[in-house]
N, C-alpha and C positions, 0 to 999 in steps of 0.2 A: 452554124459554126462562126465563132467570132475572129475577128482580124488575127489576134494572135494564135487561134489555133491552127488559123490555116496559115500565116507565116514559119509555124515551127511545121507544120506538115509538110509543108511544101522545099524545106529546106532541112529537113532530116536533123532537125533539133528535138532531141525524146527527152531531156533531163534537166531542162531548165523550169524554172519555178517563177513566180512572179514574186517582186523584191518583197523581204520579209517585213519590212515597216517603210510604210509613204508617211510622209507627213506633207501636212497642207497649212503652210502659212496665213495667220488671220491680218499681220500687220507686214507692212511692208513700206517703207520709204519709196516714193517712186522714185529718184534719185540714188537710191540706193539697192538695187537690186543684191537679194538674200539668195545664199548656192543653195537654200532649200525648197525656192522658188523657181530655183532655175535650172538644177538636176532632177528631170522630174520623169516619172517612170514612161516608158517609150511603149506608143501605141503601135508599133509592129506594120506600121503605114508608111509614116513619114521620114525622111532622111535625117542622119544626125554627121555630128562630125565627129562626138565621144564618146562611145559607149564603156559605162561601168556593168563590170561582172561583180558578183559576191562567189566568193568558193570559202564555203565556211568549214573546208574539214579542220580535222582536231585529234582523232584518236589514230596520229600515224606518230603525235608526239611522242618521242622519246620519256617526259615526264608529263606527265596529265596537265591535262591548260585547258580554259575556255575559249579557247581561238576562233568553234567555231561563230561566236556572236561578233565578231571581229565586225564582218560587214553591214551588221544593224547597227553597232556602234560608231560606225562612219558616215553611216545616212543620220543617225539620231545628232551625230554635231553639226551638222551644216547650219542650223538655224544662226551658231555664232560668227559666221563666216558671208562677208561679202563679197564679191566678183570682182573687186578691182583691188590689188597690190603697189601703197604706195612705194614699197622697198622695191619693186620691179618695172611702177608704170606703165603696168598693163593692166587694161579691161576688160577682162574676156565675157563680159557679156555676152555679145554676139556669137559666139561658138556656143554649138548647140550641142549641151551634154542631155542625155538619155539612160536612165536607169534599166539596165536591160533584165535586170531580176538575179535569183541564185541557183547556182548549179546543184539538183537535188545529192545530196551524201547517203547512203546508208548508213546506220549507227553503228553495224556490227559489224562490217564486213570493209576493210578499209581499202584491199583488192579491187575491189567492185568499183569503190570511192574514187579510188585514182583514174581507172578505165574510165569510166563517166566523166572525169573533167578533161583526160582528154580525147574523149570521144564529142562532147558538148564544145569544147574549143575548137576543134579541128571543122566541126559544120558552123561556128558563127563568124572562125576567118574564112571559111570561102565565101561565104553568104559577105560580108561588111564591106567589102570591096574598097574604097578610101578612110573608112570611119577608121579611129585609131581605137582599139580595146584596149582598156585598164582593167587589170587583175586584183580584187581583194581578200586577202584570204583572211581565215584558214591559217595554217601553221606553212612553215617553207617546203612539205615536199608536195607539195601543189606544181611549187616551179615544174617539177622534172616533167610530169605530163604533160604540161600547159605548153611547157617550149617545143617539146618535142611534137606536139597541135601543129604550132609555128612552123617547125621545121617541115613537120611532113606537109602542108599545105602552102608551102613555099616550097616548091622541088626547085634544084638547081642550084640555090641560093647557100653560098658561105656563111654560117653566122658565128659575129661575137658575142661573149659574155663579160657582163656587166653587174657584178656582184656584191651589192654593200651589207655588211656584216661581222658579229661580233666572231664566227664561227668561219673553217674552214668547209665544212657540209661535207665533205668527203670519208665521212667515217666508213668502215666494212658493212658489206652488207646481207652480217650473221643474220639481223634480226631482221629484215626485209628491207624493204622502204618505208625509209621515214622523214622526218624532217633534219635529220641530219645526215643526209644521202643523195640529196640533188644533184647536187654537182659534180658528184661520181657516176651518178648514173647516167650524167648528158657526155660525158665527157667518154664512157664505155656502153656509148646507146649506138654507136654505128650510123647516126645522122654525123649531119656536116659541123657539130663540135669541136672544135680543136682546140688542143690547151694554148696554143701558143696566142690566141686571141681571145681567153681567157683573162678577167683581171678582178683579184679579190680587193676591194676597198675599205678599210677601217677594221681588219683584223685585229684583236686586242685583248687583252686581260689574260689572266690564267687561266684559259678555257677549251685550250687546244695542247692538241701533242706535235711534238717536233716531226715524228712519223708522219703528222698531214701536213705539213711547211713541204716535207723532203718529199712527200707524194704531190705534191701539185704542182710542184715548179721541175719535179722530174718528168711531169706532164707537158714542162712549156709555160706553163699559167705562171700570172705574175700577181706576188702581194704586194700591196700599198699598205703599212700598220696603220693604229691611228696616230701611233707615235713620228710616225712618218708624216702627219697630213699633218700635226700640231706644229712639226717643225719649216717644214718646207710647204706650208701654203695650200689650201683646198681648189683653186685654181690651179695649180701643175699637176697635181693629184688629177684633175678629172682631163686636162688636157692628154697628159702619161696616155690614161686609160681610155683614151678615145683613140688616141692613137693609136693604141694595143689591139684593141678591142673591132678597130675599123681595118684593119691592115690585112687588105684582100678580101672581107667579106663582102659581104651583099647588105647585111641587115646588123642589127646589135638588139639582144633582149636584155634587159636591163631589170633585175630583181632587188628589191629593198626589202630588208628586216630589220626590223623597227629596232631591234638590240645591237644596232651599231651603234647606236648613239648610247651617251653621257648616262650613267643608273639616274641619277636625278633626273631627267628629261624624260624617263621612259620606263619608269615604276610598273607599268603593263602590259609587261612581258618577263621570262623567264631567264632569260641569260645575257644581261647589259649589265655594266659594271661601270667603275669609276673612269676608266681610262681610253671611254666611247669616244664618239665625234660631237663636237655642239651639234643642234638643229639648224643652227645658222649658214654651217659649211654645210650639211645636207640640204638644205633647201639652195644652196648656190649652186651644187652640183647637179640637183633635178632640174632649175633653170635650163642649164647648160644643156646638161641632158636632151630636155625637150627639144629646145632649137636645133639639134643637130641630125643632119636626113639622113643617117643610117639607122639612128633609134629608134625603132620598130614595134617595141612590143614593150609592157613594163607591167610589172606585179609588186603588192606591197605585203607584207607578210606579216605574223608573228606577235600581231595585237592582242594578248589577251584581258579583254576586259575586268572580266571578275580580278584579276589581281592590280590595276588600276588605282591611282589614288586622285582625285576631283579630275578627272576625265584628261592629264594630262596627256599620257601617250595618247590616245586617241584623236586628243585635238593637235597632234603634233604631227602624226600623221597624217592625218586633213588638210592638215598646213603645207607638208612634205608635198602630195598628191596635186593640189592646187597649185602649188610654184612648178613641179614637173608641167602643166596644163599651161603656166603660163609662159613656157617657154615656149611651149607647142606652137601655141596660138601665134605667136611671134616668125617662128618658122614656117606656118601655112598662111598667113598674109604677109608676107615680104616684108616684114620687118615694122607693119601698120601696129599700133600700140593698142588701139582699139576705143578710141575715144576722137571726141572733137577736142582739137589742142586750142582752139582759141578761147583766151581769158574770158570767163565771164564774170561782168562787174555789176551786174543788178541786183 
C-alpha cells in the first residue's frame, strides 16, 4: 500500500483523486522560483501549510459550462506565475503549498456529486489540522457543501459569509441545487449561518430580481454593489464586510466567483458584465482577506475554461488566489514579508 493510500484509509478520504495534470518544470531561474515548481502535488507524508483542492463539478450549472476543467486550468497557468509580488512585497516562497488532487464527481448524478464534496471536505478539515484548504471549483454550488464540511467539522463555532459575486445565489429551489442556490441553502441549512453576518460583495448588472435584494437583506445579509465599491473605495467595501462578517463569529468562509469582476477581465465565465469589479480591487480585497484571523476557509468558483479567450480569466484567477496566499502568509509570520531585506549590490 502506498503512502497515499493508506493516508486516505486511515482518515476516511474515499473520493479524492490524484491532481488531474502535474507539470514538471524544465527551466527555472534559481532566483526566481516558478508557483509550478513550487505547488507541487503532496506526498501524503509531509506537513504543508496550503493545501489546494480541485472540485471540478459543472452539471449543477444552471446553463451548461465547462467549469468542471476549472481546476486543470489553474494548475496549467502557474508556469506564468512567480512567488513573489512586487505590488504586495511578499515572497511566499517559503510557505509550503501542496496539490492535494480532485474530489471525484459523477457525470450523471449530481446529488451524489454534492454528498462527495461534502463528505471528502468534512474528512480533510479534520485530518489538516493548521493547513489552510483552498477550494477550486467547479461551478458555485460546490460552496454550499464545502461550507457546510466547515461548519459541521467546526461544532460550536459562529460563522461569517464572505461573498464576492456578479449574482445573489439565492434563487428557489424548484429545480434542486445549483449553482444559483448556495447561499440559500447555508442560510436555510440549520448550521450556524446567519444572515446578519452575511455580506454580498460586487452585486451587479441586470442579473438579479429585486425579490432576491428584498430576500437577503430580509434575512439580515448585507449587499455592497459594485456601483457601490466604484464609488466609495474597495478598502471600506472589504473593511464594511469584515466587520459584518466577523461580528460574533468564530470563523468567516470566504467564496469568490470569478463573474464579479469587469466582462472584459473575465470572458471565462457565464455571467460578468460590464459593470463588474476591476481585478485590482479584488486582488486588494483577497490581500486583506488573507491577513485577517477570522478567514478561515475560501473557494474560487465559476472558471469556465472552454468559454475563455487567451487564458485570461484563468490567469486572473491565479492572480486573485495568489494575492489571497499572500496575505496569508503575512498573517502566519507576523507580519515577516518573506525575504532577506538587505540590498544586494553585486
Amino acid at each position: 500500500m502506498t503512502a497515499r493510500e493508506e493516508w486516505l484509509r486511515d482518515h476516511g478520504v474515499t473520493h479524492l483523486k490524484e491532481p488531474g495534470v502535474v507539470l514538471n518544470g524544465k527551466f527555472e531561474d534559481r532566483f526566481e522560483p516558478r508557483v509550478w515548481n513550487w505547488l507541487r502535488p503532496w506526498d501524503f507524508a509531509s506537513s504543508f501549510d496550503v493545501g489546494l483542492v480541485g472540485v471540478g463539478l459543472s452539471s449543477t450549472s444552471i446553463l451548461p459550462t465547462s467549469c468542471f476543467a476549472a481546476p486543470d486550468a489553474l494548475r496549467l497557468s502557474t508556469p506564468s506565475f512567480t512567488t513573489y509580488s512586487p505590488d504586495f512585497d511578499v515572497d511566499i516562497t517559503s510557505m509550503t503549498a501542496r496539490d492535494l488532487g480532485d474530489i471525484a464527481i459523477p457525470i450523471l448524478n449530481q446529488e451524489k456529486g454534492l454528498a462527495q464534496i461534502e463528505d471528502t471536505m468534512s474528512a480533510l478539515w479534520r485530518a489538516s489540522g493548521d493547513s489552510f484548504l483552498v477550494l477550486v471549483g467547479g461551478d458555485h454550488a460546490i460552496t454550499a457543501p464545502a461550507a457546510r464540511a466547515f461548519a459541521r467539522t467546526h461544532p460550536g463555532q459562529k460563522l461569517g459569509l464572505i461573498h464576492f459575486d456578479a449574482h445573489n445565489d439565492v434563487r428557489v429551489m424548484d429545480h434542486g441545487p445549483t449553482n444559483g442556490t448556495p447561499i440559500r441553502q447555508l442560510l436555510e441549512s440549520g448550521l450556524p449561518f446567519s444572515g446578519k453576518n452575511l455580506v454580498q460583495l460586487g452585486i451587479h448588472g441586470f442579473m438579479n430580481a429585486s425579490y432576491y435584494k428584498r430576500w437577503v437583506e430580509g434575512h439580515g445579509g448585507t449587499i455592497i454593489t459594485g456601483r457601490q465599491v466604484r464609488r466609495g473605495g474597495i478598502d471600506a467595501a472589504v473593511e464594511q464586510s469584515l466587520a459584518i462578517a466577523g461580528d460574533g463569529t468564530d470563523a468567516i468562509y470566504v467564496t469568490v466567483d470569478i463573474d464579479v469582476l469587469e466582462l472584459g477581465y473575465a470572458p471565462g465565465t457565464g455571467g460578468a458584465s460590464p459593470e463588474g469589479l476591476h481585478p485590482l480591487d479584488l486582488y486588494e480585497a483577497l490581500f486583506a482577506l488573507g491577513q485577517h484571523p477570522k478567514v478561515a476557509a475560501i473557494d474560487f468558483v465559476e472558471h469556465d475554461p472552454a468559454r475563455d479567450v487567451s487564458t485570461i480569466t484563468g490567469r486572473t484567477m491565479t492572480g486573485g488566489l495568489l494575492s489571497f496566499l499572500s496575505g496569508l502568509f503575512l498573517r502566519r509570520n507576523d507580519g515577516w514579508r518573506g525575504y532577506d531585506p538587505t540590498p544586494i549590490t553585486d
